[in-house]
C-alpha positions, 0 to 999 in steps of 0.5 A: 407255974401252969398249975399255981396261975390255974388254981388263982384263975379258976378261983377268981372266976368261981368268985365272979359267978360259980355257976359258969363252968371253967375250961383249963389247959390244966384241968381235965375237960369234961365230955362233949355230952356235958359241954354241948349243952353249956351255953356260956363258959371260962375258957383259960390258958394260964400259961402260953408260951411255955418255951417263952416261959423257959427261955425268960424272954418275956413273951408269954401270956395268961389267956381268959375268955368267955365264950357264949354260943360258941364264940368269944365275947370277952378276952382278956390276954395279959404279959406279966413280965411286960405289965401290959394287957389286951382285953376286949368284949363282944362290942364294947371295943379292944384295948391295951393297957400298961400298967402306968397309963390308962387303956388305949383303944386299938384298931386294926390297920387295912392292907392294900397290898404291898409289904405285909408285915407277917406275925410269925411264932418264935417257936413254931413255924414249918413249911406251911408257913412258908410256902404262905409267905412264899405265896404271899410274896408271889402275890405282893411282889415284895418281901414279907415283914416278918415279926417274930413273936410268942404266945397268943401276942402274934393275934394281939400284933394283928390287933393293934395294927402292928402286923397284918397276918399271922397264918398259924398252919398248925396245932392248937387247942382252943384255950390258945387263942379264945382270949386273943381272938375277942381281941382281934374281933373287936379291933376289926380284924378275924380269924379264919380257917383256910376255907374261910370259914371264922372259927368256933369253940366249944367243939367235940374235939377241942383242937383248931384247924389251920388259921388265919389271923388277918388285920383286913378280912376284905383282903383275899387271904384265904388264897394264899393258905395251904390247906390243912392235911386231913 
């Protein structure tokens, strides 16, 4: 299923532009040397959530972004199952379509303490994670709202106000949140790494640091996130 979605995707978009170079979770990335001097490129997941995938829950998505400059400025993060779809560009707005109506905008919602409604992956999570929620408890001095969720729809929850963070203390890659992440972008929210710095793309190493997906970048979250190991 990976690789029949990669072949329609990447297929798809040498139909748009041939020129703009693709990125695959189920392609062969060339070298740094040649990608350092791509100013724009595809970057897709055409299958995330492989155990969603498996375990026929629905919870899995096909991921496609453009990157520009090292940052998302269009994503389109889509649930075949569910027919529903998450897509933004760079100032132009997030929204969400199903498949029967037309797309509804989305926004953030803002977080002044209190309950947090915490995205959470169904299949990952550690003692990272919890020691964030703990964190976060301490803080708010409620219990968290934990949301469980699969694929890159723990960033869409965010987006759409339906959850306030998802701290993902863990290893991704890059095609897992490229799409998703426009997508929070354009909503309001961000994403950060635990020193507070917003994540970029196109790296010589394709893997993420630790982050953060936050609703409310006003609030002081980046306190509450343990530090990624060295």
């Amino acid at each position: 299923a990976d690789l029949r979605a990669h072949r329609v995707i990447v297929e798809g978009l040498a139909a748009i532009d041939a020129a703009i170079p693709v990125i695959s979770e189920e392609s062969e990335a060339p070298s740094y040397s040649v990608r350092r001097t791509w100013r724009r490129y595809w970057l897709v997941d055409p299958l995330d959530g492989t155990k969603e995938f498996i375990q026929r829950n629905g919870e899995f998505t096909v991921n496609i972004a453009l990157i520009e400059q090292g940052q998302p400025v269009l994503g389109v993060v889509h649930t075949p199952t569910r027919r529903v779809s998450y897509f933004a560009a760079h100032r132009k707005g997030a929204w969400r379509q199903t498949e029967d109506h037309a797309p509804e905008k989305i926004r953030t919602q803002p977080y002044r303490g209190g309950a947090a409604r915490m995205a959470a992956s169904r299949s990952h999570s550690g003692q990272p994670v919890e020691r964030f929620r703990a964190a976060l408890e301490a803080h708010s001095g409620q219990p968290v709202q934990a949301v469980a969720m699969g694929s890159s729809l723990k960033i869409c929850l965010v987006a759409e106000g339906q959850a306030d963070v998802y701290p993902r203390l863990g290893p991704t890659s890059e095609w897992d949140i490229g799409a998703a992440h426009c997508v929070l972008n354009e909503a309001g929210g961000s994403i950060l790494d635990c020193d507070g710095n917003r994540l970029v793309y196109n790296k010589r190493e394709m893997r993420n640091p630790w982050f953060i997906a936050v609703g409310d970048p006003t609030y002081n979250w980046i306190d509450l996130c343990p530090r990624s190991p060295a």
